[in-house]
C-alpha positions, -999 to 999 in steps of 0.1 A, spaced: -462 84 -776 -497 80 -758 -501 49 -740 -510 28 -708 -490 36 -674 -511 17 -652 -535 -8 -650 -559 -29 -627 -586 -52 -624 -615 -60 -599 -636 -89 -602 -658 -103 -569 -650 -131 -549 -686 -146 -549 -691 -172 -577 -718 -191 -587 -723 -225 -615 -742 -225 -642 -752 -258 -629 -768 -242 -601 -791 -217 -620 -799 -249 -644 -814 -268 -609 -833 -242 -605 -852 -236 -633 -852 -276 -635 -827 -272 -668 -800 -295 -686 -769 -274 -666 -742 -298 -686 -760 -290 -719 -760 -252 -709 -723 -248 -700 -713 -265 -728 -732 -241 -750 -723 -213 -736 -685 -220 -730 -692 -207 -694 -690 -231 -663 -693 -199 -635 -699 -168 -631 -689 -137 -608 -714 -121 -584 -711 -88 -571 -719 -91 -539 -752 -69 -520 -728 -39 -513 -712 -42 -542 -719 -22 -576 -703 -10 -608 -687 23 -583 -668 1 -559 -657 -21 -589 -647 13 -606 -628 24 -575 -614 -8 -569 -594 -12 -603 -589 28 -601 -568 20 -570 -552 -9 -588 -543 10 -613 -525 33 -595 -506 10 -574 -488 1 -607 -486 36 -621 -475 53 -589 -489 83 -601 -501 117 -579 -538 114 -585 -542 152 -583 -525 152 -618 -551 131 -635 -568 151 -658 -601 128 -668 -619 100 -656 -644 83 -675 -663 51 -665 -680 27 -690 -709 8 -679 -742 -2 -687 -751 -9 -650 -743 28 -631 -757 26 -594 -775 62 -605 -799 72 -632 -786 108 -627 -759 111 -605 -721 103 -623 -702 73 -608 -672 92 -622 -676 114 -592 -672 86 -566 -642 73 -582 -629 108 -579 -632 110 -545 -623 76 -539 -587 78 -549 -582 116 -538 -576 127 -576 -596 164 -579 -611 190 -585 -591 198 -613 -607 173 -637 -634 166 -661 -655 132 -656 -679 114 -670 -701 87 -677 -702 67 -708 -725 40 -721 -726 18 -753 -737 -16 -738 -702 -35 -734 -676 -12 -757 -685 14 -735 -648 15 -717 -629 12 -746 -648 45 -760 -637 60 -729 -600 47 -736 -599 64 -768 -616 95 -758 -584 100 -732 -564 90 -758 -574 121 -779 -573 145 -743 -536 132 -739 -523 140 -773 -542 168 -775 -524 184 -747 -551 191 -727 -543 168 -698 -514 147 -686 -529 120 -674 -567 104 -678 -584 69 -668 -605 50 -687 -628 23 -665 -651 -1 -680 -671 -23 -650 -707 -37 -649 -728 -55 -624 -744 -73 -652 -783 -75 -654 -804 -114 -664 -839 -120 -665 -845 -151 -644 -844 -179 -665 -834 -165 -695 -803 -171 -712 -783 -137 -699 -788 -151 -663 -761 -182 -670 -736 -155 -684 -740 -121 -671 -714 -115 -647 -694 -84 -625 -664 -74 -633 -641 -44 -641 -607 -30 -650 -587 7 -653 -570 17 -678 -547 50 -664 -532 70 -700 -502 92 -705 -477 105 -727 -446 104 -707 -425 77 -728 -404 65 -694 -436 58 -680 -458 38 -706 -458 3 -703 -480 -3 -734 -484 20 -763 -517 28 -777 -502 33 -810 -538 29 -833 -578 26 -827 -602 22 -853 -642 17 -845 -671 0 -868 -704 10 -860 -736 6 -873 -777 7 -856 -777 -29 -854 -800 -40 -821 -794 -69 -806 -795 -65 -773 -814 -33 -751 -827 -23 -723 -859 4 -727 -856 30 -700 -871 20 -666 -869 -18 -673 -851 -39 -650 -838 -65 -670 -825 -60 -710 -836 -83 -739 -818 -96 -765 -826 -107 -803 -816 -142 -797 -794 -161 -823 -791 -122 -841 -765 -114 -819 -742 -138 -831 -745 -126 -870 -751 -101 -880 -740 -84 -849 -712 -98 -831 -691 -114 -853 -699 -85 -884 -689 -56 -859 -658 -79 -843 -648 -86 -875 -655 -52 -890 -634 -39 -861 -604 -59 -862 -600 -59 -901 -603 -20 -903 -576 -17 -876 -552 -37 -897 -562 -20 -931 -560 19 -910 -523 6 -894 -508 -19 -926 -504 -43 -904 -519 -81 -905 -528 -107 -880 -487 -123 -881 -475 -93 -866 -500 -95 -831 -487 -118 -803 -522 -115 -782 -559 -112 -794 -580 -98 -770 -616 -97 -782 -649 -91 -762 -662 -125 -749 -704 -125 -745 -696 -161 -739 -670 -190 -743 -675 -199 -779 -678 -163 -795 -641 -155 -785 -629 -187 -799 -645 -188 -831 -636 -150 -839 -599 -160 -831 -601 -189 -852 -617 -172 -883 -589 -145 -876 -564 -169 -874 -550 -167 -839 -541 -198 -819 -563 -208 -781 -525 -199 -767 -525 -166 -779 -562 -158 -766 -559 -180 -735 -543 -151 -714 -572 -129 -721 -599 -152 -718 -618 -152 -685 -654 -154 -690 -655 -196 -688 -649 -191 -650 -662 -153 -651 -691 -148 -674 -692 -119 -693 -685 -87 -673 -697 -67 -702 -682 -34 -703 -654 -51 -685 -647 -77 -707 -623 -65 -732 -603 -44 -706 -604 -71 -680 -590 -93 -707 -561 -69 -718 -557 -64 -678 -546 -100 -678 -525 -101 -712 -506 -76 -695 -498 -96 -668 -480 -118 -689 -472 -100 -719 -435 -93 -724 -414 -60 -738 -420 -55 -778 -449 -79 -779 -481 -68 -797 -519 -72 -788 -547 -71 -807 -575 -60 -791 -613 -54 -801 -644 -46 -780 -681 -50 -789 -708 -34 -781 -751 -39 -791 -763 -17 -808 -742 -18 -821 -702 -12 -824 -664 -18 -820 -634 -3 -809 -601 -19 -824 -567 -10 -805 -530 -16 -817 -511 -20 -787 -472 -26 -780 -458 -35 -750 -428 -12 -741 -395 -24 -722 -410 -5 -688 -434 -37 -684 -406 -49 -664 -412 -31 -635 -446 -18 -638 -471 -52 -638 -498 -57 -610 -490 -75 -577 -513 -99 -579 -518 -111 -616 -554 -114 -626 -554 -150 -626 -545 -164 -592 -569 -128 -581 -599 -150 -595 -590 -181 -585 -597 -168 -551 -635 -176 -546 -665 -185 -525 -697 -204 -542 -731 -196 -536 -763 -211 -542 -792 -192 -561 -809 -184 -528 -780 -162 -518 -775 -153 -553 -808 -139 -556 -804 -119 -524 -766 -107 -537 -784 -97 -571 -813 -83 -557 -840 -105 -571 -863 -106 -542 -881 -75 -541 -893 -54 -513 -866 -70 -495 -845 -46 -479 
């Protein structure tokens, strides 16, 4: 049995309204939140960045897994927003929570799935025997040309994922993944720009919903299992509408997303997103229940996990569940956003 025996989530206390960013660029703010199925969005704050995120849900992690961090194995962090060019933040997270030398890290990146690839990667380090226990993180600070369209959903976010093998332990097995992948771009970032671009209405179809889609229905043929037989869907959300309309093509209800969907009062924490989303279905998830979950990534790809919720859920859930953690906020206006984000440069 390989599964999850801890988990936790980080997203900042710094919010700001799409209405706000619409004032400023003298837009229809009503017209754009409805669009986008996003009302706010979370701001990492100036001294905070996709390490600190990382370390944060590392921490949170453990204080539900209660697990010596000297006998984690592997830590690998997901993100598409890494403080360094060349300089791991696995590293910092390794210091951070005292876990070390002993271990292998590294960073991954595949625009938003890039967490979930590091989920299954420790997966396959677990059951291979090779380590006892590894983390997977996915966390972004995520990046929005002013004025364009990423700016009213891009927001910060993370979660941890720590993985074992010890059946008294596991409070959610990891009992399938199955990834769909194909050079689809959507959505990049060339190397030394500052702010990606994105291919417009192409990220909807053929890239979102073909690789969610693709994802989720190669899970179910690899596992001979169908949708009747998941309790949760938890699917990447770029937005507030994609989510919805993938869960109703599917054929899962709002109730059986709703515990996973965070980005109308979040935005889309991008390599987050998924895991924060599972991060909060566990909170509420109960013993012998079954999630479905899929991430996405541009570029594009994937990852589909079949996940079932063991009796040691009981005991093992965060202290604070994800939900009441966001509802504790402070708004900003786009002045102090812009300073937060860093938009004013040769400011110091």
């Amino acid at each position: 049995m390989i599964g999850i025996v801890g988990y936790g989530a980080y997203v900042p206390r710094k919010r700001i309204k799409v209405d706000e960013i619409a004032r400023v660029w003298n837009k229809n703010g009503a017209k754009i939140s409805s669009g986008l199925g996003v009302k706010e969005k979370a701001v990492a704050s100036w001294d905070e960045d996709t390490s600190t995120i990382s370390v944060e849900c590392a921490r949170n992690a453990l204080d539900v897994a209660k697990t010596d961090p000297q006998k984690i194995g592997a830590i690998y962090v997901g993100s598409e927003s890494h403080p360094y060019a060349v300089k791991p933040t696995a590293t910092i997270v390794t210091d951070a929570i005292n876990a070390g030398p002993d271990l292998t890290a590294a960073d991954l990146e595949f625009a938003c799935k890039a967490g979930t690839a590091g989920i299954q990667i420790v997966m396959g380090l677990v059951k291979a025997g090779m380590i006892e226990y590894g983390f997977a993180i996915g966390a972004d600070t995520a990046q929005g040309r002013p004025n364009d369209a990423l700016e009213f959903s891009a927001g910060s976010g993370g979660a941890a994922f720590l993985i074992g093998n010890k059946e008294n332990e596991i409070i959610a097995e990891l009992k399938d993944t199955y990834s769909f992948t194909s050079d689809t771009p959507d959505f990049w970032r060339r190397q030394h720009a500052e702010y990606p671009r994105h291919a417009g209405r192409f990220s909807g179809d053929p890239a979102y919903f073909k690789h969610l889609m693709g994802g989720v229905n190669g899970l179910l043929k690899k596992t001979k299992t169908e949708i009747k037989d998941y309790d949760y869907f938890v699917p990447h959300q770029p937005n507030g509408k994609f989510p919805m309309l993938a869960a109703k093509k599917l054929g899962f209800t709002k109730e059986q997303l709703e515990p996973a969907f965070f980005t109308p009062m979040i935005g889309n924490t991008y390599s987050g997103s998924s895991m924060v989303g599972l991060a909060g279905t566990l909170d509420v998830a109960k013993p012998g229940e079954k999630i479905l979950m899929v991430s996405y990534g541009s570029g594009a790809g994937s990852d589909a996990f079949e996940i079932e919720v063991t009796k040691n859920i009981t005991n093992k859930r965060a202290k604070v569940p994800l939900m009441k953690a966001i509802q504790e906020k402070e708004y900003i206006d786009y002045a102090q956003y812009a300073v937060h984000r860093k938009k004013l440069k040769g400011v110091q």
